[in-house]
C-alpha positions in Angstrom: 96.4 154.7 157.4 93.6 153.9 159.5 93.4 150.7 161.7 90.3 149.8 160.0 92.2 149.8 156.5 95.3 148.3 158.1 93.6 145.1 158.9 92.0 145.1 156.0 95.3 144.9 154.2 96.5 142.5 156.4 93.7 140.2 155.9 93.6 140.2 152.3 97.0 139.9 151.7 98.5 137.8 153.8 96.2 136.3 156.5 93.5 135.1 154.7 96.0 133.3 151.8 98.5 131.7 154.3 94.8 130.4 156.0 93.7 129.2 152.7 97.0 127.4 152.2 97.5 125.9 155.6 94.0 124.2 154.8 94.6 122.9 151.7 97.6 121.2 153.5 95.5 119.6 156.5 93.1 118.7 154.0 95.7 116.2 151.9 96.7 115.2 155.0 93.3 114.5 157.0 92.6 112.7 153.3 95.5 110.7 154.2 95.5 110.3 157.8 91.4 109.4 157.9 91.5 108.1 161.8 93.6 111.5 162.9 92.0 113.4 165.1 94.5 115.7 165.5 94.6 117.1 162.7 90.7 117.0 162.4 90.8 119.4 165.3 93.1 121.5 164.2 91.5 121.6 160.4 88.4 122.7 162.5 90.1 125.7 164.1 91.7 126.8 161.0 88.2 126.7 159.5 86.6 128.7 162.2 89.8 131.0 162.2 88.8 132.0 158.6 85.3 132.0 159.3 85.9 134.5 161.6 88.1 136.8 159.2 85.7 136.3 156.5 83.4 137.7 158.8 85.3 141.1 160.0 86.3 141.7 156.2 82.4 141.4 155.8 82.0 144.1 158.2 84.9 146.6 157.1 83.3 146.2 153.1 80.2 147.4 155.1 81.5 149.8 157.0 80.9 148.5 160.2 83.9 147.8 161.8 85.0 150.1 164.7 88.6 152.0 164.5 88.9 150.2 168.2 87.8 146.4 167.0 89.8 146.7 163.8 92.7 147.9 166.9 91.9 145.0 169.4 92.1 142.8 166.2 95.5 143.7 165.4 96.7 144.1 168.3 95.8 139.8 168.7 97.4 139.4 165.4 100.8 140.9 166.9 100.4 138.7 170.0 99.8 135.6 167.8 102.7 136.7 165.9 105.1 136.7 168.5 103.9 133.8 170.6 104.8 132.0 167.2 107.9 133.1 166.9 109.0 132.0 170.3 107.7 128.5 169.4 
């Protein structure tokens, strides 16, 4: 499978939900927790996160993601992955 279609998968099956779900949950709580900003910040990055994604599965349904960006991107999934695991 090619990089390019490996992130793809990725992002469409797993990323991009557990992103959408994680916001729905800082969005209840930022609803709850008006002054918190905390969580404001970190419902930002989420945002930009999938933002971002939204954007590179833009470019792979165009064709114009790189075998070596779709590599680079996976490659900062992993190291996200693990860095959260050791958390």
């Amino acid at each position: 499978m090619s990089k390019v279609k490996e992130l793809e998968k990725i992002l469409k099956e797993d990323i991009m939900i557990e992103l959408e779900e994680s916001i729905e949950a800082l969005v209840s709580k930022v609803k709850k927790k008006k002054n918190d900003k905390d969580l404001k910040e970190e419902l930002k990055y989420l945002r930009e996160v999938q933002t971002y994604f939204d954007a590179t599965l833009y470019e792979i349904d165009n064709n114009n993601l790189k075998e070596e960006e779709a590599l680079e991107i996976l490659d900062t999934l992993e190291e996200m992955r693990i860095e959260n695991q050791e958390i």
